[in-house]
Each structure stands twice: as structure tokens, then as C-alpha cells.
N, C-alpha and C positions, 0 to 999 in steps of 0.2 A: 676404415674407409672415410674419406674427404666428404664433408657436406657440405655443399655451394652453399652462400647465404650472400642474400642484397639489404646492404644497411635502408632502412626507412626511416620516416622522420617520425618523431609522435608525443607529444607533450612533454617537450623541453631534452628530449634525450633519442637517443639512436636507437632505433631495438632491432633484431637482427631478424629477418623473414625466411624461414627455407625455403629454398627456391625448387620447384615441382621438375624433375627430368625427365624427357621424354624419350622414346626411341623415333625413329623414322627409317621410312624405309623408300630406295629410289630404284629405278633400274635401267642401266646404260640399253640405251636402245641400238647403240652399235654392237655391243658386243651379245645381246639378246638370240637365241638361237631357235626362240619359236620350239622349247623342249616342254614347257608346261608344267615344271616341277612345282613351282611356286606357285600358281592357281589352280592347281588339283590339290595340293597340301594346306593352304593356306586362302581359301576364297573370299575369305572375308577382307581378306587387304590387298591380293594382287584379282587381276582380271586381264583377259587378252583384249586386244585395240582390235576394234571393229577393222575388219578388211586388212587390215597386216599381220593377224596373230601375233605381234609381240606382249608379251607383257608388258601390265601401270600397274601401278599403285594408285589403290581409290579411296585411303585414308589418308588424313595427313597426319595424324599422331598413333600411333601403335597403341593399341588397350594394352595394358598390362599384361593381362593374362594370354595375348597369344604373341608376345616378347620371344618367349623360349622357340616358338615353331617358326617365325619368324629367321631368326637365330640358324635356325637348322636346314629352314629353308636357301638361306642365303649361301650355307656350308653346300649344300646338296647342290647347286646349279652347275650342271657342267663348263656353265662358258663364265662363272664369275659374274654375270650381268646385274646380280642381286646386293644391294651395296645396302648397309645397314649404316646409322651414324645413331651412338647414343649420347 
């Protein structure tokens, strides 16, 4: 597996810094269908909009540990609205 690294400067020579990867997660509001797979599965990152039941997202970077439901949730949405970028 590839690991990003950002050269940094540091007494006289270059040293190489892992760089930390995130997940995130978005959700097309057009294509959103107001099904709720993703905030009954997953409440800690999605939630529905006041007054339009669409689903947001109310993290901006995914915890690690719920990546995988995330993941599953985004498989699971009938209309595809659930878009993941790692």
C-alpha cells in the first residue's frame, strides 16, 4: 500500500512526515430521497435538515472507527445520494 508523505525542512536536511488520511463524507441533495438509511445507521455523522428531511452530514472528518458503516451506508442508499471521498 502507497503512503503519502510531505517533505519538511529540519536542520539542514529534508525528513519525510506521514501525512494523516481522512475519509469524508457528502450527500448530493438532488439526488437525496428522504429514505433515512444513513441517519438511522449511522447518527453520529449523518442527520436530516430541519424542514426538508434530506439528509447532511455533521462531521467534517469521519473517526476512524465508524469508516466501515459509513462505507456500508453509502453502499446501502437507494438513490446513491451518499458519496464517500477517501
Amino acid at each position: 500500500m502507497f503512503t503519502p508523505y510531505r517533505p519538511t525542512r529540519g536542520k539542514g536536511f529534508i525528513k519525510r512526515e506521514k501525512l494523516e488520511l481522512c475519509m469524508r463524507a457528502s450527500v448530493d441533495q438532488i439526488r437525496c430521497a428522504t429514505v433515512g438509511i444513513c441517519v438511522k445507521e449511522c447518527p453520529q455523522v449523518f442527520r436530516f435538515q430541519p424542514g426538508s428531511k434530506k439528509a447532511t452530514v455533521i462531521v467534517d472528518e469521519i473517526p476512524p472507527a465508524l469508516e466501515p458503516k459509513c462505507r456500508e451506508v453509502a453502499a446501502r442508499c437507494p438513490s446513491k445520494a451518499v458519496v464517500i471521498e477517501e
